[in-house]
ROVOFI-485928 format. One record per atom (N, C-alpha, C, CB): x, y, z. Coordinates in steps of 0.02 Angstrom, whole numbers, plus 50000, padded with zeros to 5 digits. Atoms other than C-alpha are relative to their C-alpha. Glycine has a CB too. Example, Ala and Ser with C-alpha at 12.3 -4.5 7.8 and 13.67 -1.06 7.14 Angstrom:
500454994150000
506154977550390
500455006050000
499505000150062
499584994149997
506844994750357
499615005550037
500205002349929
// end
This chain:
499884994149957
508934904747457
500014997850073
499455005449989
499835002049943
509454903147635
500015007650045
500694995649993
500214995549949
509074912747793
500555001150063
499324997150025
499725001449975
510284916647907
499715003650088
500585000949959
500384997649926
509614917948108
500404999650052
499384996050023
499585000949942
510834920348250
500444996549987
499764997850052
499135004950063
512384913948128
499684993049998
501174998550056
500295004349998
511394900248086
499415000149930
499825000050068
500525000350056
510684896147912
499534996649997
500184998849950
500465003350017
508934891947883
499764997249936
499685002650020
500255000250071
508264884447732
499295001450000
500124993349965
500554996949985
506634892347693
499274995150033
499885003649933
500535003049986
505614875547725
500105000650094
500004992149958
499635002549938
506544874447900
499595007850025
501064998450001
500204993549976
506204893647929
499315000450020
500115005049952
500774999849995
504224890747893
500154995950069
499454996049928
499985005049951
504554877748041
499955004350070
500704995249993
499964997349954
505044891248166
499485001950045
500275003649984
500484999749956
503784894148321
500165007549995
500024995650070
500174993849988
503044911248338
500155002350062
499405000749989
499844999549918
503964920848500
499615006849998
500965000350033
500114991749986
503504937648567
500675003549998
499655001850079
499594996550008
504574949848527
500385003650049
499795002749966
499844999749943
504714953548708
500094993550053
499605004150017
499835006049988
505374940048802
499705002550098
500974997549968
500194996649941
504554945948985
500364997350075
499234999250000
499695003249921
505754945049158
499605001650058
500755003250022
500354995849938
504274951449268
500425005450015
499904995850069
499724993649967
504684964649393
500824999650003
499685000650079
499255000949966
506474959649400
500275004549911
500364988350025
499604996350084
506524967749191
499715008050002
499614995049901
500314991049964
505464984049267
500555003650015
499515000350083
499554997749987
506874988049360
500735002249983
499954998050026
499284996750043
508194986849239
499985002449933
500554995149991
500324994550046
507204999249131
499925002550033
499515000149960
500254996349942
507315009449262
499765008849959
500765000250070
500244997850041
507415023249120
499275002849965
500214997249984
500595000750005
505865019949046
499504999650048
499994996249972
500364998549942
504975017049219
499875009050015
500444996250061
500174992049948
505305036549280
499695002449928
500905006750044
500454992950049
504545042149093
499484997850000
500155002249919
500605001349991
502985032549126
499685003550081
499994992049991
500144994349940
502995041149315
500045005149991
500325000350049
500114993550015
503225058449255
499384999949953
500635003249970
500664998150040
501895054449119
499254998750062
499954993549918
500525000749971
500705047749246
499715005750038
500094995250033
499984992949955
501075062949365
499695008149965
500905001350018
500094994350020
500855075449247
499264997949940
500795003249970
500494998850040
499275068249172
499574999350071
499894995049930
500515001249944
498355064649355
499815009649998
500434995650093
499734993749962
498965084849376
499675005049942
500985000650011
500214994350061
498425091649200
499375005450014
499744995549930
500664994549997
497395108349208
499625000950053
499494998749957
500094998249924
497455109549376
500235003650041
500064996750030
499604994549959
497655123449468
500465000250051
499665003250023
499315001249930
498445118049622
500434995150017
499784999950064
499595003950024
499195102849539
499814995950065
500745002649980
499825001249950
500215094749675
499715000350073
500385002449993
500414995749925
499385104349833
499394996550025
499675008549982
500515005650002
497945093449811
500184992250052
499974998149912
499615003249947
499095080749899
499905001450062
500585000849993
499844996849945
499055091650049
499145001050020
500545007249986
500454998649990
497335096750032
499554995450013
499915003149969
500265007649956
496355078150029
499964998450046
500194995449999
499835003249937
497035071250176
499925006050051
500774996649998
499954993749940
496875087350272
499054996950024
500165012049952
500694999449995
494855087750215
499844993650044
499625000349927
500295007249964
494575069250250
500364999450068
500194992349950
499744999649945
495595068950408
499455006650054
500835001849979
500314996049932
494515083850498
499234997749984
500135010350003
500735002850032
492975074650409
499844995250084
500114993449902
500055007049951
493465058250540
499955002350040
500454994950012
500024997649942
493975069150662
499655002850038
500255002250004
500364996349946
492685079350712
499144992849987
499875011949971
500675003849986
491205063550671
500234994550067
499724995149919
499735005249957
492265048850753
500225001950066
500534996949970
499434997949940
493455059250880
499405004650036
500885005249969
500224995249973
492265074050918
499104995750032
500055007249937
500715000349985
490385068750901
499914993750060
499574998449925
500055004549966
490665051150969
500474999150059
500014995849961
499625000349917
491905054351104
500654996250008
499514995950057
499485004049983
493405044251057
500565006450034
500274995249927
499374996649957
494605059451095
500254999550053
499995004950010
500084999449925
494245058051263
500284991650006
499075002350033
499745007749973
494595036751273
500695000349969
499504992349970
499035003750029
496425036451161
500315007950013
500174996249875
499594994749989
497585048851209
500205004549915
500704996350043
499824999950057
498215058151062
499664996949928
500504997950013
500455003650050
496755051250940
500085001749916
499255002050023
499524995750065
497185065250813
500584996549945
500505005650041
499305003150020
498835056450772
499744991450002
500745002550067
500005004250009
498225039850799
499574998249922
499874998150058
500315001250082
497105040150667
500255002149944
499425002649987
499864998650059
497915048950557
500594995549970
500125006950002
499445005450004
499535037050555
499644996049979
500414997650057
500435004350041
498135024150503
499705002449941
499514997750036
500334996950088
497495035850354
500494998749974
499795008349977
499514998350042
498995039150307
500054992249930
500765001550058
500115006750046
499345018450268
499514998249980
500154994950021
500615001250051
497575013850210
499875004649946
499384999950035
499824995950037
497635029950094
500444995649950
500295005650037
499675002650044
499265024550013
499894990349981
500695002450025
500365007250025
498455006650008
499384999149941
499654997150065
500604999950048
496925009349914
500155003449953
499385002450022
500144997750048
497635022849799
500404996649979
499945005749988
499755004750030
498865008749752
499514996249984
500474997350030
500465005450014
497664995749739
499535001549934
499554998950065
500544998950057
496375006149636
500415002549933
499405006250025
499634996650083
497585016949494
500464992949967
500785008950020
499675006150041
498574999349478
499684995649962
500314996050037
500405006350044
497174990449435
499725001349935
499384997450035
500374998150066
496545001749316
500735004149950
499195006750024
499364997450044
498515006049250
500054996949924
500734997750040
500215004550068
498334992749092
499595003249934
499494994150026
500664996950036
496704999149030
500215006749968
499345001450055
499924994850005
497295015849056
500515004449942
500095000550055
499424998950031
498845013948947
499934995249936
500624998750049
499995005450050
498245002048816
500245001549933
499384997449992
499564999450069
498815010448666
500834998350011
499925008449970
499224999750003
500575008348722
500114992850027
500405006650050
500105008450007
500154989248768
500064998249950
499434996850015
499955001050053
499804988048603
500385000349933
499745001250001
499544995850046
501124996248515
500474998950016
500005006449993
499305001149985
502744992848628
500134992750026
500245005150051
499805004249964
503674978948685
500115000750051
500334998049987
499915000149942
503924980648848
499694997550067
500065004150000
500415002349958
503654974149037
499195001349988
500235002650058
500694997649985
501754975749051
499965001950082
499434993949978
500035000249910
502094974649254
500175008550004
500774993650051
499634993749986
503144991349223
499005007350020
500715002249891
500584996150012
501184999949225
499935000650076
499364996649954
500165000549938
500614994649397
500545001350017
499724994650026
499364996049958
502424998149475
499935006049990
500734998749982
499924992850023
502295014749392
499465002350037
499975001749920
500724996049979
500455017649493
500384998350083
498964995449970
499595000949940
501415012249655
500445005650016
500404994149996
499424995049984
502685024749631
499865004349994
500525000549974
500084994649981
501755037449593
499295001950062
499995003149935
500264999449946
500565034149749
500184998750067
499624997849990
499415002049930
502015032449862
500255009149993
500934991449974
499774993849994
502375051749797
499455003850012
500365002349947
500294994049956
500685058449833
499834997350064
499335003549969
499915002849949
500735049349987
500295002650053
500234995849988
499494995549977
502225059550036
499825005850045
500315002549945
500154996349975
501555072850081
499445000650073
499935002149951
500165000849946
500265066250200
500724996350049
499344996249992
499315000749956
501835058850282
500225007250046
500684998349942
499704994349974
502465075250319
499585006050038
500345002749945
500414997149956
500935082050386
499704995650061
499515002649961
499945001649964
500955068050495
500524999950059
499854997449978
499424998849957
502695070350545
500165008350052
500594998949942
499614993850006
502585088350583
499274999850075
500085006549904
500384999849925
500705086350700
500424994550059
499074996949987
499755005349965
501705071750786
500265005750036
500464993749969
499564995149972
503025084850827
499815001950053
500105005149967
500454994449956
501935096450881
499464997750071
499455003449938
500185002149934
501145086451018
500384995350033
499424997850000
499715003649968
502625078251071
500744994649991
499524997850010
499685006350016
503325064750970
500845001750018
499834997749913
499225002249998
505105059450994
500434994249986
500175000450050
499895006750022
506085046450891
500214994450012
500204999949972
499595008149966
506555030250944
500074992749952
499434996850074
499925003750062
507375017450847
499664994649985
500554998349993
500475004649993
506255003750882
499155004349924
499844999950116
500574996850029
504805016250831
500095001649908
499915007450048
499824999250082
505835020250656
499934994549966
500705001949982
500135007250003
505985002250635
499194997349961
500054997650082
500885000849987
504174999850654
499685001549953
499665004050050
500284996450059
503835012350518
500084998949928
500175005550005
499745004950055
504775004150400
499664996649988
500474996550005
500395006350028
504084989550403
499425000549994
500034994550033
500754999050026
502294994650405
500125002649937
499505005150043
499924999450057
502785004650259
500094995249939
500365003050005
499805004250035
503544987750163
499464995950025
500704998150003
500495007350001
502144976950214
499335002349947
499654997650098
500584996150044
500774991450128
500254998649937
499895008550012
499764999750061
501874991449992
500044994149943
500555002250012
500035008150027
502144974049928
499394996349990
500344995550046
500535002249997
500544969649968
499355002549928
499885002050074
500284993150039
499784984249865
500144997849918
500525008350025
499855002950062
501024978949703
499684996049982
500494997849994
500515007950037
500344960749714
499625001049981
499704994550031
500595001950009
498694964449712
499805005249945
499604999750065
500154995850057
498724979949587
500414994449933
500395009250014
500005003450054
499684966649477
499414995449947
500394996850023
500615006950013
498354951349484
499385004249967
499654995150090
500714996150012
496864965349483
500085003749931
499805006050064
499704998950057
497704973949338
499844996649920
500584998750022
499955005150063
497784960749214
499324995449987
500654994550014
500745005049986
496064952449282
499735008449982
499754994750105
500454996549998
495244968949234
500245002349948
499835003450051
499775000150079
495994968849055
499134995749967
500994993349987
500505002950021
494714954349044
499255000950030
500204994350002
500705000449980
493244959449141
500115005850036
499694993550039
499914996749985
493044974749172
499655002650080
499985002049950
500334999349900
492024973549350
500515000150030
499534993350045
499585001949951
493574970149437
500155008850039
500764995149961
499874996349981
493904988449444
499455003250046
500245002149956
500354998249967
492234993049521
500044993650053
499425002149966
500165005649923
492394976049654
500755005650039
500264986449985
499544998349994
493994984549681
499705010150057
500374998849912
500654995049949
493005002249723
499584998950052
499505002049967
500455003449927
491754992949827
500514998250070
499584990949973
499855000649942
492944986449934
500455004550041
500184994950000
499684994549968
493755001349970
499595003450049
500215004749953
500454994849964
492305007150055
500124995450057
499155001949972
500255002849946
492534992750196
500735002350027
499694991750000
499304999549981
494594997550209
500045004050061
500445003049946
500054998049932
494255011050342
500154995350071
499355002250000
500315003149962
493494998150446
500424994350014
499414999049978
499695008249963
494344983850452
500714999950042
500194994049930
499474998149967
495994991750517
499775003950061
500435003849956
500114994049935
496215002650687
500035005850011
500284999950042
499814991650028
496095018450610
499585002550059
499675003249905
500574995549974
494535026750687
499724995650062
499365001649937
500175002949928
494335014250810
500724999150047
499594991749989
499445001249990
495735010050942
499964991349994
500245003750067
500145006749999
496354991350929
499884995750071
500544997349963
500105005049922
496164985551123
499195001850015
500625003450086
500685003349996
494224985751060
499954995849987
499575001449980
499895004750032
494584973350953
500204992350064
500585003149945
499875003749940
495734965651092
499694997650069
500355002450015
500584999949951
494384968651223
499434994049998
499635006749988
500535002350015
493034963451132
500154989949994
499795004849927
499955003750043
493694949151048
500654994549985
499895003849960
499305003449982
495374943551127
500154992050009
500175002950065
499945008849992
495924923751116
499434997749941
499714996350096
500685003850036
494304921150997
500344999849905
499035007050015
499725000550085
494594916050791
499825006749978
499584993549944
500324993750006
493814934450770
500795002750003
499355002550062
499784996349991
495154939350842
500814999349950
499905000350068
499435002350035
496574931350765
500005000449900
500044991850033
500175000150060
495554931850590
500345006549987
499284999149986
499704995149974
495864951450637
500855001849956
500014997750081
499184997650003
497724950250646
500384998049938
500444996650062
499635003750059
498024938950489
499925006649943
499554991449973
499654995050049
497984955450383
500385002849999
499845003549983
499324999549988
499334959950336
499905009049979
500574993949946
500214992949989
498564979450311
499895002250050
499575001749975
500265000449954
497944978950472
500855002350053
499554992450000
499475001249994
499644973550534
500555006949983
500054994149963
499454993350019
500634988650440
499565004250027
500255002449914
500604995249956
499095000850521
500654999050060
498924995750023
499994998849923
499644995950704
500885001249995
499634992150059
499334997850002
501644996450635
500115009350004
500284996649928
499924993950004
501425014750593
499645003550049
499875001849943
500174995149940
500335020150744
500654997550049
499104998850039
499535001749964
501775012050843
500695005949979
500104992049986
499634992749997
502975025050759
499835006950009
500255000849952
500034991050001
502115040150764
499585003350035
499835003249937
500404999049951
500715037550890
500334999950081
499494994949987
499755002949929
501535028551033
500705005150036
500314990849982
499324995049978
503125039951046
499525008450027
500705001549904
500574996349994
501685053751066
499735002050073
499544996449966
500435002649934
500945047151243
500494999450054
499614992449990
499434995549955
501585054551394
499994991050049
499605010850059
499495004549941
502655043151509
499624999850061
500795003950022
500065002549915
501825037751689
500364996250042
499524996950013
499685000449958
503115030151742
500625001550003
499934996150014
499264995849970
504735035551836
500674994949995
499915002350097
499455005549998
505605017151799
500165000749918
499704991350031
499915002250039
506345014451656
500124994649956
500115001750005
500155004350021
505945004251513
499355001049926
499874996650061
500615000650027
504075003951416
499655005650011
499684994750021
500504993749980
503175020651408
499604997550004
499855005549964
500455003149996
501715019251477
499285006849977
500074996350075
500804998250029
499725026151419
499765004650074
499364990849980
500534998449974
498965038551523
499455001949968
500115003650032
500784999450013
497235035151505
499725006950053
499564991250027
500624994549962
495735046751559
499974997950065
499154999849969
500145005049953
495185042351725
500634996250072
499804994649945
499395000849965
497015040251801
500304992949988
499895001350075
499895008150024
497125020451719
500845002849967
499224995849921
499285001850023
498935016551677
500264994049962
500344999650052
500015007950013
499035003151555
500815001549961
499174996149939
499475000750030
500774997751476
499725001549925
500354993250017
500025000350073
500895001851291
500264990249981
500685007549967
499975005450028
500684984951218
499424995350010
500554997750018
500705003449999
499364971851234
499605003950062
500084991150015
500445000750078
497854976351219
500035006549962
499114998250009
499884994150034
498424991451163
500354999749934
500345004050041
499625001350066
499454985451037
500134991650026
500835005849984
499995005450005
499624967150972
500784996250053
499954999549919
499335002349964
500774955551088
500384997549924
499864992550070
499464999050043
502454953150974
499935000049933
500424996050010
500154994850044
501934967050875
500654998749931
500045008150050
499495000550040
503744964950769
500144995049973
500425001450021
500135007950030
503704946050739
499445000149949
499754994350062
500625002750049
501964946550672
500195005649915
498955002750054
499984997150074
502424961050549
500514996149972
500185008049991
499425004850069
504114950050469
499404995149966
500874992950046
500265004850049
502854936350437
499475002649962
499784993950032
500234999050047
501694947450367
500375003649933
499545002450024
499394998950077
503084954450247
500134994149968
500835002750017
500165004550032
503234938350213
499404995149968
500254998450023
500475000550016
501714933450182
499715004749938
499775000050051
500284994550046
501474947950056
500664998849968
499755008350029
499284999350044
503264944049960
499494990149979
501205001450067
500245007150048
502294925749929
499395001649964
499814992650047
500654998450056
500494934449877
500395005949949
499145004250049
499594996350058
501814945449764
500224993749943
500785004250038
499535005950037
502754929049703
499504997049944
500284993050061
500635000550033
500934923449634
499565003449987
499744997050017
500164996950032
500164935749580
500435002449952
499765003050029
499415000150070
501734938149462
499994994549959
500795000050019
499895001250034
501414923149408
499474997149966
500424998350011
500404997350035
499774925849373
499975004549944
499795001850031
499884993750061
500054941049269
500374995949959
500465008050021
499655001350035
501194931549180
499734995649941
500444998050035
500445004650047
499894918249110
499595003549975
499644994550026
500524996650019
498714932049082
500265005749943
499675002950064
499854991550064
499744947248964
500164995949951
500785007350013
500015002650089
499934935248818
499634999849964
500104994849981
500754998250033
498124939648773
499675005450024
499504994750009
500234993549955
498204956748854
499865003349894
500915005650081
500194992150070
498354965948640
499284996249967
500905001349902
500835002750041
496654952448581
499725003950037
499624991550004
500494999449961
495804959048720
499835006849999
500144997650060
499874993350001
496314976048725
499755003649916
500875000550019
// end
């Protein structure tokens, strides 16, 4: 008796010979995408199970970021007096929630996307990456909505678009984002096997506030700490980095003009101080440093893919 495999007869001793494959042959993120299909029915399932038996569903979106936003505002802005040192503080901080927000709730639902979905690990062929992309996408949609309640107080005290500033927003956006994938990949698949990763993962969410220029402005940082390895340690995040991209779109357009030349809006401070928007107010070549941190986060993507990749071939023992 003879076997025939891809027009190609085996004889049955030859057949016993054959190496055991997976039945899924895995292209990383590059086979996510062309299941794009299958991707949006794991985002509608995710969406509509975060949402289940909930009264105000969606709205919840709106409502979070409102609470925690007048939480900062009236301890950081009101009690301690920053209102009074950054112009527009309101908006500055919140343009920094906004990206640390959609950072951490990527970071945390990706890591725990695996776990969360393991019967269908177990049961289908398919990407395993498609999980964590799927917690990205749907924390890029409740995300959304603080967007638009950032875009709308901006308005309302001022803002006005400038293409530089759109620019700006972009790329902070693509530096959160990429960054976010990688690390919900690696954390993901490392918390298949040990399940602490998801609580180190919690823990360090509690320092994320802090280490960006949300609630503080960054020309303390610059002040404090300007020319020193502190300071430069600082700038090498590449979260940090998309922070000061997005107060640059939606803060800086915000802050009234002092001067009559044209060119560089400038900061009126309290006090009648006139400082240029830009160092130490914002990082000197603010736009350079974000490409290399996009790049820098497209290489901690490149490896952590290929991490995950040594790790889901013992994701169904484990699971």
């Amino acid at each position: 008796m003879t076997t025939q495999t891809g027009g190609v007869r085996l004889e049955p001793d030859a057949l016993a010979n054959v190496p055991l494959a997976s039945p899924f042959a895995g292209g990383g993120l590059i086979d996510v995408f062309r299941r794009r299909y299958l991707l949006k029915l794991i985002v509608q399932k995710e969406i509509q199970a975060r949402y289940q038996g909930s009264l105000l569903g969606l709205l919840w979106s709106y409502v979070q970021p409102l609470v925690r936003f007048c939480m900062y505002f009236f301890v950081i802005g009101l009690v301690l007096g920053l209102h009074k040192e950054v112009p527009n503080f309101a908006i500055h901080m919140f343009a920094g929630l906004v990206g640390v927000h959609f950072f951490t709730e990527t970071f945390s639902t990706g890591t725990r996307s695996i776990m969360r979905n393991k019967a269908i690990v177990r049961k289908m062929a398919m990407p395993r990456e498609m999980f964590p992309v799927a917690s990205v996408i749907v924390s890029a949609i409740n995300s959304f909505p603080q967007v638009l309640i950032l875009f709308i107080g901006a308005v309302a005290v001022g803002w006005t678009p400038d293409v530089e500033g759109i620019f700006a927003g972009l790329l902070g956006l693509a530096i959160i984002t990429v960054l976010g994938t990688a690390l919900a990949l690696l954390f993901s698949a490392m918390n298949v096997f040990f399940r602490d990763f998801q609580n180190i993962v919690s823990t360090f969410q509690l320092f994320t506030h802090w280490i960006v220029p949300m609630i503080y402005p960054f020309s303390k940082i610059a002040k404090g700490a300007g020319g020193t390895w502190l300071y430069y340690l600082y700038l090498s995040n590449p979260l940090t980095v998309g922070v000061l991209l997005l107060q640059r779109a939606f803060w800086v357009p915000t802050l009234p003009d002092c001067s009559n030349a044209p060119g560089s809006p400038k900061i009126c401070m309290p006090g009648g101080d006139v400082n240029a928007v830009g160092y130490p107010n914002l990082p000197e070549h603010l736009y350079l440093l974000g490409w290399i941190m996009l790049g820098c986060s497209f290489v901690v993507l490149v490896l952590c893919q290929v991490a995950f990749n040594r790790l889901e071939g013992k994701f169904a023992e484990r699971l």
